[in-house]
N, C-alpha and C positions, 0 to 999 in steps of 0.2 A: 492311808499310811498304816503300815505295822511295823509291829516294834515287839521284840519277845526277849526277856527277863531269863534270864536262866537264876533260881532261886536258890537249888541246893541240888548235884549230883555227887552221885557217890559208888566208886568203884571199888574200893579200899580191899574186898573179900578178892578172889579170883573168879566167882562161879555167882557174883549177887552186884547188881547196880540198881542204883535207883535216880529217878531225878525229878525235878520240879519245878517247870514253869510257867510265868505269866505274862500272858498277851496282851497288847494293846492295840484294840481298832479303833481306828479314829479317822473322819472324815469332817476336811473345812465347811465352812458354808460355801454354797455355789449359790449360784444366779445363771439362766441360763434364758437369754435372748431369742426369741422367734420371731421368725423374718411375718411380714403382712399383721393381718387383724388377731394376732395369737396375743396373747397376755403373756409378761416376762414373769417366771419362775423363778424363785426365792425359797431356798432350804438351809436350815440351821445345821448347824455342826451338829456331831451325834461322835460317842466316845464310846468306849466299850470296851470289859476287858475280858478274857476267856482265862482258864486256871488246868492246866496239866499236869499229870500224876504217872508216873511209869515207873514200873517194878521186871525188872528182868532176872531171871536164875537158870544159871548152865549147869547143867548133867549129861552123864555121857547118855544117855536118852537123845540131848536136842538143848535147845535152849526154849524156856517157859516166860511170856513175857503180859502180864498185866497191866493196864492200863485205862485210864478213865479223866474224866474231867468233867467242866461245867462251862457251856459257854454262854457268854453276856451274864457273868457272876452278878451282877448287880439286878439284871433285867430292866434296862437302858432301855426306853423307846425311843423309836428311829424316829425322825421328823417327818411330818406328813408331807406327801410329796404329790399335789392335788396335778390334774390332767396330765399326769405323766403315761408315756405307754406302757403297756400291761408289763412288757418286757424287760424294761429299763429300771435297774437300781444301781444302785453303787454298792460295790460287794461287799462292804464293812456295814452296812447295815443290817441289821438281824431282827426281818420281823416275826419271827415264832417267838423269839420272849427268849428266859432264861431256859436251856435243858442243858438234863447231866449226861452221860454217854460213859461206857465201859466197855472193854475189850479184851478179850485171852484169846493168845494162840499161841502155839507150839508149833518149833521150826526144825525137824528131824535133819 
């Protein structure tokens, strides 16, 4: 499940917005039945929330747009998720932990 918060935008200038919001990933516990001699899999909920930041300004240049965040703010570990295939997660899980990320670009 996701679910995104719009916090605060603001256009109010003609050539400056900004805005700010927060995510929430969230996934139920599952159970997951294999057919023969397999063991039934059991995984706990896992909740998570990501924090976004965006700054845009128009000139007759182009427009200039900053941006940055931090996701799994809290740094949420996912639930251990034992003989599972290599491949398989559910995508609101986030095993690297918490990281920040930043962006500019200029759109002539």
């Amino acid at each position: 499940m996701l679910a995104d918060f719009l916090l605060f935008r603001s256009s109010n200038l003609p050539t400056v917005s900004r805005a700010l919001l927060l995510r929430l990933r969230a996934a139920p516990p599952a159970r997951w039945v294999a057919p023969g001699p397999y063991p039934t899999h059991r995984v706990a909920a896992y909740t998570a929330f990501d924090l976004y930041a965006s700054y845009a300004l128009q000139s007759s240049f182009g427009t200039t747009s900053l941006a940055g965040g931090v996701r799994n703010l809290f740094d949420a570990a996912p639930p251990a998720v034992y003989d599972s295939f290599l491949t398989y997660a559910d995508p609101t899980y986030d095993f690297v932990g918490r990281y920040v990320y930043g962006r500019l670009a200029h759109k002539f």
